[in-house]
C-alpha positions, 0 to 999 in steps of 0.5 A: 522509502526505496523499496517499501514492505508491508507490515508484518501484523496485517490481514487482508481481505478482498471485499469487492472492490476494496481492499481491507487491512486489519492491524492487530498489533494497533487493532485497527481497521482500513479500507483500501480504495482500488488504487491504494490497494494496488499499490499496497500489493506491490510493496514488497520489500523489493520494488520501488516507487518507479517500478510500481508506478511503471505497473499503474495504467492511470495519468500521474501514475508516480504521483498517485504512487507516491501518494498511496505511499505516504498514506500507507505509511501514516497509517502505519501499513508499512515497515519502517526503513 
């Protein structure tokens, strides 16, 4: 996953603190913790793991990054490469 892009289908809406997604391909709901909405914000299509954790001010920034990804991803939030 070089440069990840969120999925065409997707609404999102700001609810204080959280973030929430809704599928409507998949008619699914999720809620985006701050920091996994962070980095769901980012992915673009242009910036990369390493420039978004560049961007995060938390300790194993790369990690958290790479950890939001994979969920992301497995909640099908994503494009697929």
């Amino acid at each position: 996953m070089s440069h990840p892009k969120k999925s065409q289908s997707l609404h999102v809406e700001n609810l204080g603190e959280e973030l929430s997604v809704y599928d409507w391909q998949r008619l699914q709901m999720h809620s985006l913790n701050p920091t996994a909405a962070t980095v769901f914000e980012m992915c673009d299509g242009e910036t990369s793991p390493e420039q978004m954790a560049s961007k995060l001010d938390t300790p194993q920034a790369e990690a958290v990054v790479w950890q939001s990804l994979a969920e992301l991803e497995k909640a099908k939030l994503l494009e697929v490469d």
